[in-house]
C-alpha positions in Angstrom: 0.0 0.0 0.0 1.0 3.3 -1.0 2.1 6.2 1.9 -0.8 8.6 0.8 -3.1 5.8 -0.3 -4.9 6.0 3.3 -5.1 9.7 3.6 -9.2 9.4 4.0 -9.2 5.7 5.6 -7.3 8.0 8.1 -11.3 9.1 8.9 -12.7 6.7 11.1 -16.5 7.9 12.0 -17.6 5.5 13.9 -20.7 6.2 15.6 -21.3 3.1 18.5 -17.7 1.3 18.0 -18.7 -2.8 18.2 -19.8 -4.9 15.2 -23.5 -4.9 15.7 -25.4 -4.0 12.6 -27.6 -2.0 14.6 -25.0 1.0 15.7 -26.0 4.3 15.1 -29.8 3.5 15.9 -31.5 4.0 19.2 -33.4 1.4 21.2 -36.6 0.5 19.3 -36.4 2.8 16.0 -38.3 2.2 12.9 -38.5 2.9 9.4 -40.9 3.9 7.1 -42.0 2.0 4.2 -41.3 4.5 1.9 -40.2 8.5 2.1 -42.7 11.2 1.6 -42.7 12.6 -2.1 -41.5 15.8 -0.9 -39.1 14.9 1.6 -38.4 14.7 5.4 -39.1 17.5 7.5 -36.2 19.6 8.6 -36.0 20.3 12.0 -32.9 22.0 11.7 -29.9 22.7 10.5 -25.8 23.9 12.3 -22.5 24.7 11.8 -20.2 23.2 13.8 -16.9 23.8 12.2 -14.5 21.4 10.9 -14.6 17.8 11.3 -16.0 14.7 10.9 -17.4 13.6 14.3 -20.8 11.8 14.9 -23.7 12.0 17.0 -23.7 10.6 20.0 -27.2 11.3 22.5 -27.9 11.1 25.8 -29.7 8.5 27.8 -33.4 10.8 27.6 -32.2 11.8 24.3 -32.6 15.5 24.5 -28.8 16.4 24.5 -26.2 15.4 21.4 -22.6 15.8 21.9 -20.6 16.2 18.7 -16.7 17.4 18.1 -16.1 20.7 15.6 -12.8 23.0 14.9 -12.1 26.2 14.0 -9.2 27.8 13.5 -8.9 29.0 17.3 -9.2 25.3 18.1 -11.0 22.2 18.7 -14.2 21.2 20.6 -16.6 19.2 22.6 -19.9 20.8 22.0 -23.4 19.6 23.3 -26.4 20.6 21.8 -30.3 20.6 22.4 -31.2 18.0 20.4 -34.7 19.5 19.4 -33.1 23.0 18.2 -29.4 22.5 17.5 -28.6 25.2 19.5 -25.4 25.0 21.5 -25.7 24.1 25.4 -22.0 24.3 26.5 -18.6 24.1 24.2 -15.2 23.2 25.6 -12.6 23.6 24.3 -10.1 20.5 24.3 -6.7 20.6 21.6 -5.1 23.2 18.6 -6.5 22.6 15.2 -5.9 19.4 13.5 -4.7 20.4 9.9 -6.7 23.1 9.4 -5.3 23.9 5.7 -5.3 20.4 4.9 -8.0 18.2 3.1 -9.0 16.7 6.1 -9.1 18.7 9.0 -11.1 18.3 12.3 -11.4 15.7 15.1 -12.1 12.3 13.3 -13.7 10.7 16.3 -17.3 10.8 18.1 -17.9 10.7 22.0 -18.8 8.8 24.0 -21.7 9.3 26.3 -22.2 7.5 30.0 -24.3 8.2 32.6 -23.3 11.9 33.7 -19.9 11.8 31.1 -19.2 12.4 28.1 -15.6 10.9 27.2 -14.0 12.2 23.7 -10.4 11.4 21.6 -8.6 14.1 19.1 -6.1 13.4 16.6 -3.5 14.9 18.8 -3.5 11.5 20.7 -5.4 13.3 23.9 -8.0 11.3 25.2 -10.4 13.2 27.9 -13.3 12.6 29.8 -16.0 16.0 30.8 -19.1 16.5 33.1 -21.9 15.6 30.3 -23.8 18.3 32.1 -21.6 21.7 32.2 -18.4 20.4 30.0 -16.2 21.0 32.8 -13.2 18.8 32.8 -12.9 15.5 34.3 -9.6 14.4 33.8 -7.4 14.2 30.5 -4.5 13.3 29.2 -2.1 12.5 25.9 -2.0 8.6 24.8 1.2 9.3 22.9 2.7 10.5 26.0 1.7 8.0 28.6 2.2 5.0 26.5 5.5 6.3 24.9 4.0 5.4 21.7 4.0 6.4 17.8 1.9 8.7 16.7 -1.1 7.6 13.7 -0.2 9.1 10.8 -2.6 11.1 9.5 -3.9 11.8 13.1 -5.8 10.0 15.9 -9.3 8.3 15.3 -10.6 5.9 17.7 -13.2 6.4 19.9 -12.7 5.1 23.1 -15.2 2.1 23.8 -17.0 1.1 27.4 -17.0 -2.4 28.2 -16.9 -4.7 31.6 -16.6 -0.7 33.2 -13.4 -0.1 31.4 -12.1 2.2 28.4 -11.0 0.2 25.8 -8.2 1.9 23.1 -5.7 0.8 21.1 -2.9 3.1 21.1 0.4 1.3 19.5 4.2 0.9 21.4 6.0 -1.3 22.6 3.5 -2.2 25.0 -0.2 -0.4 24.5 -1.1 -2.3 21.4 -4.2 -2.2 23.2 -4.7 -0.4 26.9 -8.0 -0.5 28.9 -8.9 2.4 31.6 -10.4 3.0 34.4 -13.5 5.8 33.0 -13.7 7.4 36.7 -9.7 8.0 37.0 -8.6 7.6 33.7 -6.2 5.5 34.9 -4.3 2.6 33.6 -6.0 -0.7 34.8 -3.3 -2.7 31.8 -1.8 -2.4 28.8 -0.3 -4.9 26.2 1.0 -5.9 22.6 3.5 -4.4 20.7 1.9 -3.7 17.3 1.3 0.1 15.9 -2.5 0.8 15.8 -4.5 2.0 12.7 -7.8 4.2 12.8 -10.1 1.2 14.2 -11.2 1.3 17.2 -11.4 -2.0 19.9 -13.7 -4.5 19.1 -15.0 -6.3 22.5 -16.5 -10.2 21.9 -17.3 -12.6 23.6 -15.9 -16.9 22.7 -17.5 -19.3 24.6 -18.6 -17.1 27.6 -14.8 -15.4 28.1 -14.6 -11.9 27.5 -12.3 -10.7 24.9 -11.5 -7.5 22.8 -9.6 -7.5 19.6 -7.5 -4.8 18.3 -7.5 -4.4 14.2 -4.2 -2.9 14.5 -1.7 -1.5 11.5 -0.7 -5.2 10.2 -2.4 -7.9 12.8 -5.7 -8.9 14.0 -4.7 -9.3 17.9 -7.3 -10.8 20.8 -6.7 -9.6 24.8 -8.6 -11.0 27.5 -10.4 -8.4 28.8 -10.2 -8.9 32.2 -6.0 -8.9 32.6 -4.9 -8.0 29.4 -2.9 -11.0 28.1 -2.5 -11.4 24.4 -4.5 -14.8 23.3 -3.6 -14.8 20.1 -1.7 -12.4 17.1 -3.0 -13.1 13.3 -0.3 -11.3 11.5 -1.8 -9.6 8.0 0.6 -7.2 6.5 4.3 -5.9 6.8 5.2 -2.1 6.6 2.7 0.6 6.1 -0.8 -0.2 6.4 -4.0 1.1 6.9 -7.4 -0.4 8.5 -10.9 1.6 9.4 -13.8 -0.2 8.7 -14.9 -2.4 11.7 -14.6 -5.7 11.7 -18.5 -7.5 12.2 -18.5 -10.3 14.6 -21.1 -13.0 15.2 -19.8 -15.4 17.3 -17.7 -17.8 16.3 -17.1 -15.8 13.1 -15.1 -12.8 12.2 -15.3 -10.8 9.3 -12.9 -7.9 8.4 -12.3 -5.9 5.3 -9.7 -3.4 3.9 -10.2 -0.5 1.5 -9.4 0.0 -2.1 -9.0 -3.6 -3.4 -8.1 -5.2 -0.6 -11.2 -7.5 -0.3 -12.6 -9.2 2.6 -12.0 -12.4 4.5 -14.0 -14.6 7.1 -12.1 -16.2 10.1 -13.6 -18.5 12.8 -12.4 -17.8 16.5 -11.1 -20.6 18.3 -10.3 -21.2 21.5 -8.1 -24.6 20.8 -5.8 -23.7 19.8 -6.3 -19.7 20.4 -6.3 -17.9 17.6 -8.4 -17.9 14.3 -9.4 -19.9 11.1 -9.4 -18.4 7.5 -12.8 -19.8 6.3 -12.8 -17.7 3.2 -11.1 -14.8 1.1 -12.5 -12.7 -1.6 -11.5 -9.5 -3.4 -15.2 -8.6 -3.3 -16.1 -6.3 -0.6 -13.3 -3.8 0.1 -14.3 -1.0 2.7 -12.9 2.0 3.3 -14.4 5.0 5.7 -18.0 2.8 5.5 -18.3 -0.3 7.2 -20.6 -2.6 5.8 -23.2 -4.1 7.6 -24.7 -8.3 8.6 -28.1 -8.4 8.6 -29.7 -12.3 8.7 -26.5 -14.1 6.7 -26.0 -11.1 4.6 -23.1 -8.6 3.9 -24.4 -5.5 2.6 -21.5 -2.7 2.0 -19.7 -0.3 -1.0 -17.1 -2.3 -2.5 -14.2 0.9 -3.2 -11.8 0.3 -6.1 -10.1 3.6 -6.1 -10.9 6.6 -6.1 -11.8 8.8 -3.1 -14.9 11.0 -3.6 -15.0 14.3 -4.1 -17.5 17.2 -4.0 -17.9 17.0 -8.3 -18.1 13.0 -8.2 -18.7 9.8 -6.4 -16.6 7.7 -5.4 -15.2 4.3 -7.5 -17.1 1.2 -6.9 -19.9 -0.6 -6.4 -22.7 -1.5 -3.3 -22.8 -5.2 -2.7 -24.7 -7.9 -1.1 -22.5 -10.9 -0.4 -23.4 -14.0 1.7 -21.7 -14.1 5.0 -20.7 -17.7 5.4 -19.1 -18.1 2.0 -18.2 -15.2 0.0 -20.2 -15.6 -2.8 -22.0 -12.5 -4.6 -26.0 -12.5 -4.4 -26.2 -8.7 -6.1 -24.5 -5.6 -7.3 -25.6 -2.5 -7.7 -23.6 0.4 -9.8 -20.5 0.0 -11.6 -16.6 -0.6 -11.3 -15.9 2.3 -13.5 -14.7 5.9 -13.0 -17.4 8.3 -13.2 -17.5 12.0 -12.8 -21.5 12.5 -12.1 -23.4 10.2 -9.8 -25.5 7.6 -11.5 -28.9 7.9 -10.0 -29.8 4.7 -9.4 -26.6 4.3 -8.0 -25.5 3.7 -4.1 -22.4 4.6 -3.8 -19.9 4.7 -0.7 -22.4 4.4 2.0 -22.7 4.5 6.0 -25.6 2.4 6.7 -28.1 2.4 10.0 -29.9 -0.6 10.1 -33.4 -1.2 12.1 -37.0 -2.4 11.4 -40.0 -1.3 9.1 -43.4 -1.0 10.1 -43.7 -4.4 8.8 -41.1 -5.9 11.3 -38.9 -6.8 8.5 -35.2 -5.0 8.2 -34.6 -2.2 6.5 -31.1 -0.2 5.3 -31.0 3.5 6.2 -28.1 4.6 3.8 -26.6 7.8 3.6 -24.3 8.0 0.6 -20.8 9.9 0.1 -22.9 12.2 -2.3 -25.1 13.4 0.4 -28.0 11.4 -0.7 -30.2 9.5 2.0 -31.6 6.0 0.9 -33.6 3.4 2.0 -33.9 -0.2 1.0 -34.9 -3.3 2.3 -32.5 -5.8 3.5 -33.2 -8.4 0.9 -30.5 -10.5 -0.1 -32.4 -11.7 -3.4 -32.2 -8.0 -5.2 -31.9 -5.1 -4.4 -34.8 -3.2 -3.9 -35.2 0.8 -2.7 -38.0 1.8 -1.2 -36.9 6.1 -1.2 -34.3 8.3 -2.0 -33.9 12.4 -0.7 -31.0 15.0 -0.8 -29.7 15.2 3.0 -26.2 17.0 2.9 -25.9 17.6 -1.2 -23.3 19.9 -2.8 -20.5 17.8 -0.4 -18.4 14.8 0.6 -20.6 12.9 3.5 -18.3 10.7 5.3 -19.6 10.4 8.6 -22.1 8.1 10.2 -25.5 9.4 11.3 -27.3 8.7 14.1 -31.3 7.9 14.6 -32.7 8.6 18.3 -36.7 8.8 19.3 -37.8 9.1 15.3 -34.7 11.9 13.8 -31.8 11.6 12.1 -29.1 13.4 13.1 -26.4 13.3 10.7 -23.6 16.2 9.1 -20.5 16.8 6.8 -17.3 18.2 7.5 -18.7 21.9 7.7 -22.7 21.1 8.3 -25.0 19.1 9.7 -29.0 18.5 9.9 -31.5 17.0 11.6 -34.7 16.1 9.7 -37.9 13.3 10.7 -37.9 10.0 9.8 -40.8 8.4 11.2 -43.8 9.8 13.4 -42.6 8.5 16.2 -44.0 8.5 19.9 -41.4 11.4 20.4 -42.7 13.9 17.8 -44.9 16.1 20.9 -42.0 16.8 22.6 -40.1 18.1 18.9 -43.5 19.6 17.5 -42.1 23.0 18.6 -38.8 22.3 16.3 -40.6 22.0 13.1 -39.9 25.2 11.1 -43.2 27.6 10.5 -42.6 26.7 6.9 -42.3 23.0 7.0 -39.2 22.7 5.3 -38.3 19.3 3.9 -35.1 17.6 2.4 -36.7 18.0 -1.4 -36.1 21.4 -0.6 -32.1 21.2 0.4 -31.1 21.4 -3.6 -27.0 20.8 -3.8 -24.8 24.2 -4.8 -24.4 24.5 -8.5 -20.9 22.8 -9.0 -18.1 24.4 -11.0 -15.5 22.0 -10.0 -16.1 19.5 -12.4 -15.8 22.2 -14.6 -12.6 23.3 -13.9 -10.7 20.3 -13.2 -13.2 17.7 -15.8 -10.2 15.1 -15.8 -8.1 14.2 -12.9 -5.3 11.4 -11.6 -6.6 7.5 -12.0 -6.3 7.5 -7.9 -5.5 10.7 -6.2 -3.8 9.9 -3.1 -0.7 8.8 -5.2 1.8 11.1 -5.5 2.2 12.4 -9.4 5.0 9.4 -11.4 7.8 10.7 -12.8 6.2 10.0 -16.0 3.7 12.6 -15.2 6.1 15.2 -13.8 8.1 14.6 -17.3 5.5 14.9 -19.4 3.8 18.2 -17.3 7.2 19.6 -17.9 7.2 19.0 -21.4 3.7 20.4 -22.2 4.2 23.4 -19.8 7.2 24.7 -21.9 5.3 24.1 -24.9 2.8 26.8 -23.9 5.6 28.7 -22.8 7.3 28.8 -25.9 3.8 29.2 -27.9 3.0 31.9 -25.8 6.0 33.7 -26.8 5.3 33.2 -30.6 1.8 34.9 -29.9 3.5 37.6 -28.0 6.0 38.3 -31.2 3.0 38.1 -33.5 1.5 40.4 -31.3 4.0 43.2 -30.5 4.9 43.3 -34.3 0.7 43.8 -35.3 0.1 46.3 -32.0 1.7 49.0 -31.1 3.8 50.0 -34.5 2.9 53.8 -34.6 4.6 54.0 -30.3 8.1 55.0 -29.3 7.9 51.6 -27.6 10.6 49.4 -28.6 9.5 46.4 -30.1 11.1 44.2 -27.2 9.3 46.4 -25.2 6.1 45.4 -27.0 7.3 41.8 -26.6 7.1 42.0 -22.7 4.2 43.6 -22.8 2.7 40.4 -23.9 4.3 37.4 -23.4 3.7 37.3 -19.4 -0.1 37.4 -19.5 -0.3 35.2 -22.3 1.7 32.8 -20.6 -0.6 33.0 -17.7 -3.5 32.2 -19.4 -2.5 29.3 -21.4 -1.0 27.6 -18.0 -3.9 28.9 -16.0 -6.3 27.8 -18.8 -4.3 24.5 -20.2 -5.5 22.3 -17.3 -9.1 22.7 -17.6 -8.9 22.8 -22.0 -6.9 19.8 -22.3 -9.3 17.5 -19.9 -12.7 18.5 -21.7 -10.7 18.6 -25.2 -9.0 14.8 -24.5 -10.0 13.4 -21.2 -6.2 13.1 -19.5 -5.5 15.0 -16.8 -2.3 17.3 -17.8 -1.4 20.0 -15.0 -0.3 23.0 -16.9 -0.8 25.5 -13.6 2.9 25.7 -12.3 3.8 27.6 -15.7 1.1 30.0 -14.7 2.5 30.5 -11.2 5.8 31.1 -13.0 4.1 33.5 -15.4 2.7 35.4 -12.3 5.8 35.8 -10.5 7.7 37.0 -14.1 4.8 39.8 -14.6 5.1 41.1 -11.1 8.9 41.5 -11.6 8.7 43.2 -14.7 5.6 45.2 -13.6 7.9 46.4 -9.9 10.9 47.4 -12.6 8.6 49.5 -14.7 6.2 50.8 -11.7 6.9 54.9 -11.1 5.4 54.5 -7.8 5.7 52.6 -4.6 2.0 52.0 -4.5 1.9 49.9 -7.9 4.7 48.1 -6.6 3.1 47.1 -3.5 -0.6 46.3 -5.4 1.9 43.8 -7.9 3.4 41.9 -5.1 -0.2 41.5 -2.3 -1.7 40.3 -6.0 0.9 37.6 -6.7 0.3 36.6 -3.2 -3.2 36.7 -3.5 -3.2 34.4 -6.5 -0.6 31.8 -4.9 -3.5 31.6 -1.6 -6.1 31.1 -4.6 -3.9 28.2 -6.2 -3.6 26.8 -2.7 -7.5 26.8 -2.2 -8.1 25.3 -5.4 -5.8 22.5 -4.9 -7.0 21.8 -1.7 -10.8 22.5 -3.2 -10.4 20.2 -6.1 -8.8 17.1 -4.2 -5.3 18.2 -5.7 -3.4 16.5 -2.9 0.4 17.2 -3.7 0.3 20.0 -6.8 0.4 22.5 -3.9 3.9 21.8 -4.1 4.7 23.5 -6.8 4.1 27.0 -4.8 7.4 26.1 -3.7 9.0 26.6 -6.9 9.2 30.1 -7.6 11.6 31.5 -5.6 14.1 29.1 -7.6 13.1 31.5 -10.7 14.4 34.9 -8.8 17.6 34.7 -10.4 16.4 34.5 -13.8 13.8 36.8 -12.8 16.8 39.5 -11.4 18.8 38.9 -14.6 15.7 40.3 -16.9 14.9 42.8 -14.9 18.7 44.1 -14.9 18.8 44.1 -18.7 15.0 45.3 -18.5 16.1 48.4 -16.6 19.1 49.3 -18.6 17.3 48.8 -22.1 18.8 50.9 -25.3 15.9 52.2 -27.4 16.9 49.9 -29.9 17.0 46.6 -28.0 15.4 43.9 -30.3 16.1 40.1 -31.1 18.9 39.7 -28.7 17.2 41.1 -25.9 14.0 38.6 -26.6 16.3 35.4 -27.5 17.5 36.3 -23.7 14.4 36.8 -22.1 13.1 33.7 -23.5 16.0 31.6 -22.6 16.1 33.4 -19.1 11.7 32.3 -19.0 12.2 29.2 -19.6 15.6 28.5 -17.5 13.6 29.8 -14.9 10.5 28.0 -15.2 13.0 24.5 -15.0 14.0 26.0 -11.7 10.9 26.8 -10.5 9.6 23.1 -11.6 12.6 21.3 -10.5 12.1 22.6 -7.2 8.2 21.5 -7.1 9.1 18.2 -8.4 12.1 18.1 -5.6 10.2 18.5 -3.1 7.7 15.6 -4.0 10.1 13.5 -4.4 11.2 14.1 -1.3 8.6 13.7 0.8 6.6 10.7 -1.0 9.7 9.3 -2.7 
């Protein structure tokens, strides 16, 4: 597996850590039949900052507890569950990448009793009065344990089990660590394997309590009650990746891993310890969204590749596969790349499972397009029984939550909370329903311009660009460099004949902005005109920094000067955002480049300065070999610097 390939398995969002099918549902929910033509009410809608924590309620339901960022930092927040207003907000760590792709607290709380205990990807686990926020006790994993830090940040929720916290946190000896939840101290720790972004899993074999740790390259069992390691199933070597949770129905064990990886079924044992491969499959691969068992069915988004984004789906296709054997009953969607979601399509999909008014079960899906779905949990065909918009116009990652009849569910920057059923709480939410009885047919997605701009993109994003593709970038960027230069000679000889301006003058005039266009333009023309992604935006950067030198050497005041250089930093923070907008996840690199240019850029400015009237050829054979000597520079340094970090 690839270093960057688990940047997003990095999100783990699980709601009720364990492998029932039933986490994320309340006691006793149901499900309608079918969704009303116009929607689900919308009781309301938040902002709760960055991040990609759940739900998690109360025991009388009334209070959710959520974690958010901002730039000042991150939070615990609690919130009336009928209004979405904010009860209390603590604050608990710094940002987590805030300029990144991902940023925000990965994990959801956990509520007991009069506690709400939370993780960050800082590696601080923390434990609050559920009813004022005030701090309990807290403290850093990394620290305490001595261990390595998960790349990519922190994301297990702690899990309550036998009156213990349950975490697995990675050393030399805190594979897996159980606390106490009143002290937070340690009760024992154990293992030596490096953890991943699952949390514990607690079972029980045969009466004895265990909890397993899906860990960076094993599947490891402890005894619960004194921490011994039972057995170690060893499943990978070097870097590795695991989120989805593992489903267990005793004696068997089911675990997936994302992007091809497939799926596998183990029997427990307990003579000898350890576990039995029944069967392995490619089918099945899960990444951020664990599939689901209901009856002796496995119903889940089988990823291929790619990662979605907020101008198209992800890669793959929603699956029901028998849990005893392997074997495919249905499919729905397709294997292939696509850059608009199919509507009869699934697509990566957190799943609720609970019962219709019939009894029988049903699938509450909400996709990674924002859609919300339900189905019946029929492993003969697939059959829907309602689609809505939820949370359109973005990536939806994390796992909802139903309690007393809503849905409770966000994004990384919203969230909502609409009716599913007329359930026997909808008196005491009667006053939440908006005057204008809003309903998800009415939350219509943000027009999209992404696709537009970026219409073709990498095979799989989260691998660094080839050398191939560098070379071949490099290649068509001084093409349009060169080409831009021919239309700046065409055009200084056709404009500007009757000035004093000398025609290399005229030239420079040009060439700059007509650089910039065809490297701002060339990224977007060349994917609608042929389909392939070619990045043509570093010669545009280069272009940029070239017109702002010329424009400071020609400026007769201070104040153009000024404007010049706070607009060539305005567009580098624009070409920062829209890397980091489009899912561009290394091409920001290239901002590094062009301060390798200067030299070039100093050289032309000299001979700019000290210009005879006459200046002609010469002076644009120079300036051309100086533009494009410094454009190598500026890529070499971009391309450097990749290499450097992702090899």
């Amino acid at each position: 597996m690839t270093p960057c390939l688990p940047l997003a398995a990095a999100l783990l969002f699980a709601l009720n850590p364990g492998a029932e099918p039933g986490a994320g549902t309340g006691p006793d929910e149901t499900l309608p039949d079918a969704f009303p033509a116009n929607g689900l009410p919308v009781l309301w809608e938040a902002d709760f900052g960055q991040g990609y924590s759940g739900f998690a309620a109360s025991a009388d339901g009334e209070t959710l507890f959520t974690q958010g960022q901002t730039l000042l930092g991150q939070s615990v927040i609690a919130l009336d569950a009928a209004t979405g207003e904010t009860r209390w907000e603590r604050r608990t760590a710094n940002a987590w990448n805030p300029a990144g792709l991902y940023p925000g607290p990965r994990s959801t709380p956990l509520v007991h009793g009069e506690r709400v205990y939370y993780t960050e990807p800082h590696g601080t686990i923390g434990c609050l009065n559920a009813a004022t926020g005030a701090v309990v006790w807290r403290f850093s994993l990394y620290e305490r344990f001595a261990a390595e830090e998960v790349e990519f940040g922190y994301s297990c929720p702690p899990v309550l089990a036998d009156g213990r916290l349950f975490l697995p946190v990675g050393g030399d000896d805190a594979a897996m660590v159980a606390l106490d939840p009143r002290t937070g101290q340690t009760i024992w720790h154990a293992g030596a394997d490096q953890a991943s972004h699952c949390p514990a899993i607690p079972i029980e074999l045969d009466g004895r309590p265990l909890v397993l740790g899906y860990l960076r390259n094993a599947l490891v069992a402890f005894d619960r009650q004194t921490g011994e390691q039972l057995w170690r199933e060893r499943l990978s070597d070097g870097y590795d990746e695991h989120a989805a949770l593992p489903i267990y129905r005793e004696p068997h064990l089911w675990i997936s891993g994302p992007f091809r990886a497939g799926s596998e079924l183990f029997e427990v044992t307990n003579d000898p310890p350890g576990v039995r491969q029944i069967w392995v499959s490619d089918l099945l691969s899960n990444d951020v969204c664990s599939s689901v068992l209901v009856g002796d069915s496995l119903y889940g988004f089988d990823i291929q590749d790619v990662q979605a984004k907020p101008h198209r789906p992800s890669r793959g296709a929603f699956r029901c596969v028998d849990f005893l054997t392997g074997e495919e009953r249905w499919t729905v969607g397709t294997m292939k790349a696509r850059r608009e979601a199919e509507p009869e399509a699934i697509g990566q999909s957190t799943i609720l499972v609970a019962a219709g008014a019939n009894g029988e079960p049903r699938l509450l899906m909400l996709n990674d397009s924002g859609q919300l779905i339900l189905a019946a949990a029929n492993p003969e065909r697939y059959e829907e029984l309602g689609r809505t918009p939820l949370l359109p116009g973005a990536v939806v990652w994390t796992k909802p939550l139903l309690n007393r009849s809503v849905l409770f569910a966000r994004h990384q920057d919203r969230a909502v909370a609409v009716r599913v059923t007329d359930g026997p709480e909808r008196d005491n939410r009667e006053s939440a329903t908006p005057a204008d009885s809003r309903t998800t047919g009415d939350l219509t997605p943000p027009r999209q311009w992404t696709a537009t701009v970026l219409p073709a993109e990498p095979e799989y994003m989260m691998d660094a660009p080839t050398r191939t593709m560098l070379r071949d970038w490099f290649v068509l960027c001084v093409g349009l460099l060169w080409a831009s230069a021919a239309l700046a000679l065409g055009f200084a000889g056709t404009f500007g004949r009757a000035s004093a301006r000398p025609f290399a003058s005229r030239f420079r005039l040009w060439w700059p902005p007509l650089a910039f266009l065809l490297g701002a333009a060339g990224t977007t023309a060349i994917g609608h005109a042929f389909g392939s992604f070619q990045f043509t935006w570093p010669l545009a950067l280069h272009a940029a920094l070239w017109a702002t030198a010329l424009i400071a050497t020609r400026a007769k005041a201070r104040r153009t000067d000024d404007v010049a250089v706070v607009a060539l930093a305005a567009l580098f923070g624009l070409y920062y955002w829209l890397c980091k907008r489009l899912g561009l996840a290394f091409e920001w690199s290239f901002l590094a480049g062009p301060p390798a240019a200067a030299p070039f850029v100093l050289l032309v400015r000299r001979w700019s300065k000290n210009e005879r009237p006459g200046a002609g050829w010469n002076v644009i054979a120079i300036e051309i070999i100086c533009g494009t000597l410094g454009f190598a520079a500026s890529y070499g340094v971009g391309c450097g610097l990749l290499w450097w970090r992702y090899g």
